[in-house]
C-alpha positions in Angstrom: 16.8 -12.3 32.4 17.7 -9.4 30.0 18.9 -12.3 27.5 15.6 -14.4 28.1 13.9 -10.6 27.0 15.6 -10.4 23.5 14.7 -13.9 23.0 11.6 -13.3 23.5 11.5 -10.0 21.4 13.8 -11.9 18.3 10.9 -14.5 18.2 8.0 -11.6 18.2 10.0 -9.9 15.3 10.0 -13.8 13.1 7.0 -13.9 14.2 5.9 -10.7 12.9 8.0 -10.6 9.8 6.6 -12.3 7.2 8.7 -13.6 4.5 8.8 -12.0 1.1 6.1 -13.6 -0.8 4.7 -15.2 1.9 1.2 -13.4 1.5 0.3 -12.6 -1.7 -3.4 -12.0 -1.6 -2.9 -9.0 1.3 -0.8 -6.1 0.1 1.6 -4.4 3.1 -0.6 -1.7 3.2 -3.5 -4.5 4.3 -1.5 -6.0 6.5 0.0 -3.1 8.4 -4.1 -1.6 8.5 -5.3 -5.4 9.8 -2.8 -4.8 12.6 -0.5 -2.0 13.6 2.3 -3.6 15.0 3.3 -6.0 12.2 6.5 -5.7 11.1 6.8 -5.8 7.4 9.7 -6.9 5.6 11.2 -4.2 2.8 10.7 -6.8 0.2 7.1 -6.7 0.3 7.0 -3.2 0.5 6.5 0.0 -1.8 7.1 3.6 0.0 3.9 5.0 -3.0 1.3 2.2 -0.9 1.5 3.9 2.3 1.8 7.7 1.1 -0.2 9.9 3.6 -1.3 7.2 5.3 1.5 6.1 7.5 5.0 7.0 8.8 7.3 4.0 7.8 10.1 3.4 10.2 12.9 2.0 8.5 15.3 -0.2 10.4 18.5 -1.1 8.1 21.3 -4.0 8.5 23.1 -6.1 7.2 22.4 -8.8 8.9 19.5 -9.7 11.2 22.6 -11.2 13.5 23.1 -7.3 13.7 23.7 -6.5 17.6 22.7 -3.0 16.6 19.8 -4.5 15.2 18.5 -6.7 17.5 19.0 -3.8 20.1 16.7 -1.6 17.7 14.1 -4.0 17.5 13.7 -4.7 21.1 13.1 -1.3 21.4 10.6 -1.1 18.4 9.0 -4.1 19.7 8.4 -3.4 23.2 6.1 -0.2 22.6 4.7 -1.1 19.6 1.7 0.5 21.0 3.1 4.3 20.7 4.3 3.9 17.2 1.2 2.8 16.5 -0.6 5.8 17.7 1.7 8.3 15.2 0.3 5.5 12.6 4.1 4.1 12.5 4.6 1.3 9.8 7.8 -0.3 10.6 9.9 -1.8 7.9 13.0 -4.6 8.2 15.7 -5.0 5.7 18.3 -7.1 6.8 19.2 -8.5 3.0 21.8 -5.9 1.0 21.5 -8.7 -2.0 17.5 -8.0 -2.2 18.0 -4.4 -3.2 14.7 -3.1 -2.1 13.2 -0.1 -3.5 13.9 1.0 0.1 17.1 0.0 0.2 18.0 1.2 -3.2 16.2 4.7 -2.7 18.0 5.3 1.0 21.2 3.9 0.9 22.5 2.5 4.2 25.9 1.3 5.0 25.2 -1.0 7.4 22.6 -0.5 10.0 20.7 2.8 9.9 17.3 3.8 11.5 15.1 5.9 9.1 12.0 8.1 10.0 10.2 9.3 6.8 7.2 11.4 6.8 3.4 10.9 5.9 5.0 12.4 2.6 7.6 9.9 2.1 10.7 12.0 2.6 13.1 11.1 4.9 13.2 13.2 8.2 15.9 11.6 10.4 18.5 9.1 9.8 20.6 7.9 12.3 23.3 5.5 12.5 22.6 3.9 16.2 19.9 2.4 18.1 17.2 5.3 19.2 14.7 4.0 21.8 10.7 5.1 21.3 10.7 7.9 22.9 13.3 9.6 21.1 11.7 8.4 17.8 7.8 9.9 19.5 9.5 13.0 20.3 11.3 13.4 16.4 7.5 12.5 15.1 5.7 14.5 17.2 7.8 17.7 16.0 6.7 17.0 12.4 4.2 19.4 11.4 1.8 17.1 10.0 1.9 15.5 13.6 1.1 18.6 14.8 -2.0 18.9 12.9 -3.0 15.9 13.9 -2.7 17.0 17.5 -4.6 20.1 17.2 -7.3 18.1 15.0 -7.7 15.2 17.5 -8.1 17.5 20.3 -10.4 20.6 18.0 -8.0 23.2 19.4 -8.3 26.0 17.1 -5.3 26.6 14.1 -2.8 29.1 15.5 
Protein backbone atom coordinates (compact mmCIF):
# COMPACT_ATOMS: atom_id res chain seq x y z
CA UNK A 1 0.00 0.00 0.00
CA UNK A 2 2.70 2.43 1.15
CA UNK A 3 4.35 1.83 -2.46
CA UNK A 4 0.94 2.19 -4.31
CA UNK A 5 0.98 5.85 -2.14
CA UNK A 6 4.37 7.13 -3.68
CA UNK A 7 3.07 6.10 -6.98
CA UNK A 8 0.47 7.92 -6.67
CA UNK A 9 2.32 11.00 -5.19
CA UNK A 10 5.45 10.62 -8.09
CA UNK A 11 2.53 10.93 -10.70
CA UNK A 12 0.90 14.11 -8.82
CA UNK A 13 4.44 15.72 -8.73
CA UNK A 14 4.75 14.96 -13.22
CA UNK A 15 1.77 15.98 -13.10
CA UNK A 16 2.26 19.11 -11.40
CA UNK A 17 5.76 19.85 -12.71
CA UNK A 18 5.68 21.32 -15.82
CA UNK A 19 8.55 21.07 -18.04
CA UNK A 20 10.82 24.02 -18.65
CA UNK A 21 9.33 25.82 -21.47
CA UNK A 22 6.35 24.13 -21.45
CA UNK A 23 4.15 27.38 -20.75
CA UNK A 24 5.35 30.26 -22.08
CA UNK A 25 2.51 32.68 -22.11
CA UNK A 26 2.06 32.25 -17.96
CA UNK A 27 5.03 33.38 -15.95
CA UNK A 28 5.73 30.97 -12.53
CA UNK A 29 4.50 33.69 -10.62
CA UNK A 30 0.95 33.14 -12.73
CA UNK A 31 0.92 29.83 -12.41
CA UNK A 32 1.81 29.38 -8.70
CA UNK A 33 -1.22 32.45 -8.05
CA UNK A 34 -3.74 30.27 -10.64
CA UNK A 35 -3.20 27.44 -8.14
CA UNK A 36 -1.22 27.03 -4.91
CA UNK A 37 -0.14 23.73 -5.03
CA UNK A 38 1.63 23.53 -8.43
CA UNK A 39 4.92 22.51 -8.26
CA UNK A 40 7.18 24.60 -10.39
CA UNK A 41 10.27 23.46 -11.92
CA UNK A 42 13.65 25.77 -11.07
CA UNK A 43 14.05 26.22 -14.67
CA UNK A 44 11.08 28.32 -15.09
CA UNK A 45 11.77 30.17 -12.15
CA UNK A 46 13.30 33.61 -10.94
CA UNK A 47 13.65 34.08 -6.88
CA UNK A 48 13.00 38.48 -7.98
CA UNK A 49 9.14 37.25 -9.46
CA UNK A 50 7.99 36.06 -6.25
CA UNK A 51 9.68 38.64 -3.74
CA UNK A 52 7.27 39.45 -0.94
CA UNK A 53 4.83 37.56 -2.31
CA UNK A 54 5.61 34.02 -1.54
CA UNK A 55 7.88 31.70 0.45
CA UNK A 56 9.59 29.42 -2.17
CA UNK A 57 10.43 25.92 -0.84
CA UNK A 58 13.23 24.58 -2.54
CA UNK A 59 13.63 20.94 -2.89
CA UNK A 60 17.21 19.97 -4.39
CA UNK A 61 18.64 16.58 -6.08
CA UNK A 62 20.34 15.19 -8.19
CA UNK A 63 18.20 13.05 -9.55
CA UNK A 64 14.40 12.87 -9.49
CA UNK A 65 15.28 8.89 -8.86
CA UNK A 66 16.46 10.62 -5.56
CA UNK A 67 14.98 8.18 -2.59
CA UNK A 68 15.55 11.33 -0.52
CA UNK A 69 13.64 13.04 -2.94
CA UNK A 70 10.82 11.16 -3.67
CA UNK A 71 10.47 10.89 0.28
CA UNK A 72 10.40 14.84 0.38
CA UNK A 73 7.90 15.16 -2.16
CA UNK A 74 5.43 12.78 -0.71
CA UNK A 75 5.54 14.82 2.16
CA UNK A 76 5.28 18.18 0.23
CA UNK A 77 2.55 16.70 -1.76
CA UNK A 78 0.33 15.26 0.71
CA UNK A 79 -0.42 18.65 2.61
CA UNK A 80 -0.15 20.82 -0.06
CA UNK A 81 -2.94 22.58 1.58
CA UNK A 82 -0.83 24.03 4.75
CA UNK A 83 2.01 25.28 2.62
CA UNK A 84 -0.34 26.92 0.84
CA UNK A 85 -1.77 28.72 3.69
CA UNK A 86 2.03 30.37 4.64
CA UNK A 87 1.68 31.28 0.67
CA UNK A 88 4.48 28.40 0.05
CA UNK A 89 5.71 28.15 -3.64
CA UNK A 90 7.50 25.02 -3.95
CA UNK A 91 10.29 24.65 -6.37
CA UNK A 92 11.98 21.19 -7.98
CA UNK A 93 15.43 20.98 -9.32
CA UNK A 94 16.43 17.70 -10.08
CA UNK A 95 18.93 18.74 -13.20
CA UNK A 96 22.72 19.87 -11.81
CA UNK A 97 23.50 20.43 -15.79
CA UNK A 98 20.54 23.15 -15.97
CA UNK A 99 22.32 25.46 -13.58
CA UNK A 100 19.36 27.37 -12.40
CA UNK A 101 19.67 30.70 -10.93
CA UNK A 102 18.43 28.74 -7.88
CA UNK A 103 20.72 26.31 -8.16
CA UNK A 104 23.65 28.50 -8.96
CA UNK A 105 22.68 31.08 -6.12
CA UNK A 106 22.18 28.09 -3.29
CA UNK A 107 24.58 25.61 -3.97
CA UNK A 108 23.51 22.04 -3.02
CA UNK A 109 25.48 18.92 -3.06
CA UNK A 110 23.06 16.69 -3.65
CA UNK A 111 19.64 16.79 -2.21
CA UNK A 112 18.98 19.72 0.12
CA UNK A 113 15.60 21.24 1.32
CA UNK A 114 15.62 25.09 1.31
CA UNK A 115 13.06 27.50 3.12
CA UNK A 116 13.65 31.18 2.07
CA UNK A 117 11.81 34.01 3.21
CA UNK A 118 9.10 36.47 1.78
CA UNK A 119 12.56 38.39 1.34
CA UNK A 120 14.30 35.90 -0.50
CA UNK A 121 17.01 34.91 1.96
CA UNK A 122 17.48 31.67 2.87
CA UNK A 123 16.25 30.67 6.46
CA UNK A 124 16.84 26.93 6.80
CA UNK A 125 18.69 24.40 4.86
CA UNK A 126 18.70 21.01 5.62
CA UNK A 127 20.24 18.02 4.23
CA UNK A 128 17.23 15.35 4.82
CA UNK A 129 13.65 14.90 4.28
CA UNK A 130 11.62 17.34 6.82
CA UNK A 131 7.85 16.45 6.94
CA UNK A 132 5.14 19.70 6.82
CA UNK A 133 4.99 20.22 10.05
CA UNK A 134 8.41 20.74 10.84
CA UNK A 135 8.61 23.06 7.68
CA UNK A 136 4.91 25.07 9.31
CA UNK A 137 6.57 25.20 12.54
CA UNK A 138 10.24 26.85 10.92
CA UNK A 139 7.72 29.28 8.94
CA UNK A 140 5.54 30.14 11.47
CA UNK A 141 8.61 31.41 13.70
CA UNK A 142 9.56 33.91 10.86
CA UNK A 143 8.62 37.23 11.90
CA UNK A 144 6.95 38.24 8.88
CA UNK A 145 4.70 35.11 9.57
CA UNK A 146 4.14 36.44 12.64
CA UNK A 147 2.74 39.63 11.34
CA UNK A 148 0.76 37.94 9.33
CA UNK A 149 -0.76 36.15 12.28
CA UNK A 150 -1.42 39.03 14.35
CA UNK A 151 -2.91 40.90 11.04
CA UNK A 152 -5.18 38.09 10.07
CA UNK A 153 -6.55 37.83 13.44
CA UNK A 154 -6.46 42.22 14.34
CA UNK A 155 -4.65 41.35 17.53
CA UNK A 156 -2.95 44.47 18.50
CA UNK A 157 1.20 44.88 17.80
CA UNK A 158 3.00 43.91 20.95
Amino acid sequence: MKYRLASLALAAITVLALPSGAVEEASALARWQEDHKVVLDARDVTLAEFQWIARPVVVFADSPADPRFREQMEYLTARMDELALRDVVVIVDTDPAARTELRLALRPRGFMLAILGKDGRVNLRKPAPWDVREISRSIDKMPLRQQEIRDRHGAPPG
